[in-house]
C-alpha positions in Angstrom: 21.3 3.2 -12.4 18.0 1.7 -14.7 15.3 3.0 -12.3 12.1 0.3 -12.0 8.6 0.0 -11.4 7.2 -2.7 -10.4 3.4 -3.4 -10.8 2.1 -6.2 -8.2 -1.5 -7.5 -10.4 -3.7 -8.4 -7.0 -7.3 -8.1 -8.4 -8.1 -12.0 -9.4 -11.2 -13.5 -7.9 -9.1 -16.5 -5.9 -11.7 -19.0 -6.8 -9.5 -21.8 -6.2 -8.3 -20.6 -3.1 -11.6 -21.5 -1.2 -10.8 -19.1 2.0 -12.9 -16.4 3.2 -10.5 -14.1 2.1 -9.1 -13.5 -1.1 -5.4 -15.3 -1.5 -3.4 -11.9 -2.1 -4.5 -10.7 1.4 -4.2 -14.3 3.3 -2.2 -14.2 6.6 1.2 -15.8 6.0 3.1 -15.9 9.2 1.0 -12.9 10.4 1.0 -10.5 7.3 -0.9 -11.0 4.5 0.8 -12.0 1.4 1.0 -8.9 -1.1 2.6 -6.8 1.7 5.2 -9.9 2.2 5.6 -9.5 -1.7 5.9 -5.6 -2.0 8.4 -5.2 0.9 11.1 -7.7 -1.7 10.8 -4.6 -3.6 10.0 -1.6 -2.2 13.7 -1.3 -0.2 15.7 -1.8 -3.6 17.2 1.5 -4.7 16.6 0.4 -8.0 12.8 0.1 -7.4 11.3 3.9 -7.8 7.6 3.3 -8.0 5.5 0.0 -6.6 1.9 -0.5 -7.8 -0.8 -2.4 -6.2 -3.8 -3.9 -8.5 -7.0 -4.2 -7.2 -10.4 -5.4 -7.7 -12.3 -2.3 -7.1 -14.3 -4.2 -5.0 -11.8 -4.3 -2.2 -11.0 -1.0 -2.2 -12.5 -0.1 1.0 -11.1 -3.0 2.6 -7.6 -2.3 1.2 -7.3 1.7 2.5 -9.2 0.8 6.2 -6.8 -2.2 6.8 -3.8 -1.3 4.9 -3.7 2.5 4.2 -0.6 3.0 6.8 1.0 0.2 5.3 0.9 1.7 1.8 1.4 5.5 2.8 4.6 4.3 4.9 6.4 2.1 1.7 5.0 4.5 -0.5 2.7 2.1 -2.5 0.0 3.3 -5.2 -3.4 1.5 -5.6 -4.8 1.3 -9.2 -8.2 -0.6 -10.4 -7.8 -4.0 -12.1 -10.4 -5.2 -15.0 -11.9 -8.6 -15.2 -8.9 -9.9 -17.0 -4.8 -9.7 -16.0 -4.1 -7.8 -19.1 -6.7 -4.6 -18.1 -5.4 -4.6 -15.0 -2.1 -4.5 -15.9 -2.8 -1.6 -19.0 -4.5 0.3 -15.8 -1.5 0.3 -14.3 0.9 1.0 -17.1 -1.4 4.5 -17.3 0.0 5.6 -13.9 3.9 4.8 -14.2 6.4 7.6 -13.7 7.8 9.3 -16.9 11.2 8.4 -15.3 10.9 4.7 -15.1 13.3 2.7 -17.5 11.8 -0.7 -17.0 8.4 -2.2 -15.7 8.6 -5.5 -13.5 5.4 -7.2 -13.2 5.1 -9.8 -10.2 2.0 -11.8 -9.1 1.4 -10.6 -5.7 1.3 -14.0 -4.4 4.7 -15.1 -4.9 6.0 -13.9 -1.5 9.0 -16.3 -1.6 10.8 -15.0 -4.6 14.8 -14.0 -3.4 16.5 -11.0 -3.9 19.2 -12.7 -5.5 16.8 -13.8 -8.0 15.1 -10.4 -8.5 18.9 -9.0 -9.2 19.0 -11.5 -11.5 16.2 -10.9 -13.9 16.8 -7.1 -13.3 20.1 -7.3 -14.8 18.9 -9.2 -17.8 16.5 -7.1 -18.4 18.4 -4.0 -18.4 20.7 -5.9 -21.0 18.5 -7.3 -23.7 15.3 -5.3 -22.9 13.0 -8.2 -21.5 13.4 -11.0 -19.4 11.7 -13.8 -17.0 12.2 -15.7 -14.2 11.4 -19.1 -15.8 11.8 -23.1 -14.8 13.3 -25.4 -17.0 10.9 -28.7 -17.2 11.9 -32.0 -15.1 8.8 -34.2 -15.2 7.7 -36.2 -17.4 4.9 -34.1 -20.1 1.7 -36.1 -21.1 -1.0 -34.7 -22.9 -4.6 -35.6 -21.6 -7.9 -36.1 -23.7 -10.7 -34.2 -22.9 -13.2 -36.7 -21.6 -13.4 -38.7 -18.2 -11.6 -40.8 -17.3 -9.0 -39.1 -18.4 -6.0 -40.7 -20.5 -3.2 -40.1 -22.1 -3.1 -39.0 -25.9 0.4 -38.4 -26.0 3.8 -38.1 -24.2 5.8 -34.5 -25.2 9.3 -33.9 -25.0 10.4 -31.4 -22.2 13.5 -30.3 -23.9 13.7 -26.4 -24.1 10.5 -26.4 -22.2 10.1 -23.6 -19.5 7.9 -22.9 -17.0 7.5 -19.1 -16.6 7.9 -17.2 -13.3 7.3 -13.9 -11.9 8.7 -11.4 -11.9 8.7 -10.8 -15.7 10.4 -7.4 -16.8 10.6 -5.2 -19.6 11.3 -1.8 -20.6 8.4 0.6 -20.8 8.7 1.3 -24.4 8.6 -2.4 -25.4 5.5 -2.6 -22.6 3.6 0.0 -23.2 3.7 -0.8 -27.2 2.7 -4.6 -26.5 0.1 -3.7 -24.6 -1.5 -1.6 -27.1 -2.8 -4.9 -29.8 -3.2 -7.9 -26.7 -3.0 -10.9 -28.9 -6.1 -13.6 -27.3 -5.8 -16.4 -25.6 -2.3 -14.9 -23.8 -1.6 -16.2 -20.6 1.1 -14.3 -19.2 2.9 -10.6 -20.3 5.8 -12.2 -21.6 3.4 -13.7 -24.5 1.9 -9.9 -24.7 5.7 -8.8 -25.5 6.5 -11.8 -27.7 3.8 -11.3 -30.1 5.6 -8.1 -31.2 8.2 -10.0 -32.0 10.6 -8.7 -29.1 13.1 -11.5 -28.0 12.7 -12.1 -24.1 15.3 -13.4 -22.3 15.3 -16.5 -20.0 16.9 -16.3 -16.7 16.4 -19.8 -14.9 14.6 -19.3 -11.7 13.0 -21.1 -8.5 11.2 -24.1 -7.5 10.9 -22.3 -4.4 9.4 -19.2 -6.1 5.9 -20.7 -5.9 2.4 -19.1 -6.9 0.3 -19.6 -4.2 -3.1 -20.3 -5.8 -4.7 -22.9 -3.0 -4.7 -23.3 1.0 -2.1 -26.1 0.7 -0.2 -23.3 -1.4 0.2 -20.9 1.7 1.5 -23.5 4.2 4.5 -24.5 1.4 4.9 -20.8 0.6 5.1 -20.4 5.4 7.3 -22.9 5.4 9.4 -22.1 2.8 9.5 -18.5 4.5 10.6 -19.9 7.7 13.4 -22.6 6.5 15.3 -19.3 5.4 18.2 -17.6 7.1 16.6 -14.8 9.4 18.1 -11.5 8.6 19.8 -9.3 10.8 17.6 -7.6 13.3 19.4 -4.2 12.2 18.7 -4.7 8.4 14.7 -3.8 8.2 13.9 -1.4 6.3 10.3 -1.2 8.6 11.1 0.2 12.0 7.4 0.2 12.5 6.4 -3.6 11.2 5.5 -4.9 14.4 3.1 -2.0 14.8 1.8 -1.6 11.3 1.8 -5.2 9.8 0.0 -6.6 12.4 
């Protein structure tokens, strides 16, 4: 069996979320939303090694709320830098020699499935690279630059993707893309790309959200909650009442 890490970027500045606390550490349905996230992966068997990135910041915060937490699913905490890309090289530094593949997930997905995360596991491990993306359905315009704003241009959606978390590659092809960052790249799957590695496509989730705003959180708690409960002999947290709370 491919053994995985899994490396959970959580050290944005959540402008946009407009909360007093930053989005990756929200309450959703009574635990905040990177421990929602890590527990999709830290029960897997396939999943040796989970890493938490964090503003450095927050540190002090993170251990004296969540140090149990992390001690009892075996979760490591690394420093993020002021863009994705450091945070994410930070982490690469601490992944076990062991480790086949890397998955990186944005800590603020919480409602990714696990059918979904087998999924782009299993693609990964056959072609060396894959994503979770969304194929395009709306209509594409293209906006000018000055107010009011109107439209310049209408694109075609065919073959036109919208890319999800998590995103997973093996470390070799990782850690070698993440030695030359090219600029301007907006996710790790353009990082891999510009080596000239193919990355696969497995079609995701529209219920896979990011959650970026307050109105983000309620979708993602609602989404959560329209979901079949599992059994009450299936957690892998005998303690979660007790800890996550």
């Amino acid at each position: 069996m491919a053994k995985f890490a899994v490396i959970l970027p959580a050290a944005g500045k959540s402008t946009r979320f407009r909360d007093k606390e930053k989005k990756p550490f929200a309450a959703l349905d009574g635990r905040p939303v990177w421990l929602r996230t890590a527990e999709l992966f830290v029960s897997r068997d396939d999943v040796c090694q989970c890493i938490l990135v964090i503003d450095p910041s927050d540190e002090e915060m993170v251990r004296r709320k969540y140090g149990a937490n992390m001690a009892f699913l075996n979760i490591s905490l690394v420093h993020g830098g002021s863009e994705r890309f450091e945070s994410v090289s930070n982490a690469l530094k601490i992944v076990k020699d062991d480790v086949d593949f890397v998955a990186i997930h944005d800590s603020v997905r919480p409602c990714v499935t696990t059918e979904l995360i087998d999924k782009v596991f299993q693609q990964a491990v056959k072609s060396g690279a894959a994503i979770l993306a969304l194929g395009m359905t709306d209509s594409l315009k293209r906006g000018s630059s000055n107010e009011p704003v109107v439209i310049e241009q209408s694109l075609p959606r065919e073959r036109l993707w919208l890319a999800q978390t998590p995103q997973v590659f093996s470390k070799e092809i990782l850690i070698k893309a993440f030695k030359n960052v090219p600029k301007g790249a907006t996710d790790d799957s353009q990082v891999v790309e510009a080596t000239g590695a193919v990355v696969s496509i497995v079609v995701g989730s529209s219920s896979n959200i990011k959650i970026t705003t307050r109105d983000d959180l309620f979708l993602a708690d609602a989404i959560l909650k329209s979901r079949p409960k599992p059994k009450a002999n299936a957690s892998a947290h005998p303690f979660a009442d007790d800890m996550f709370r």
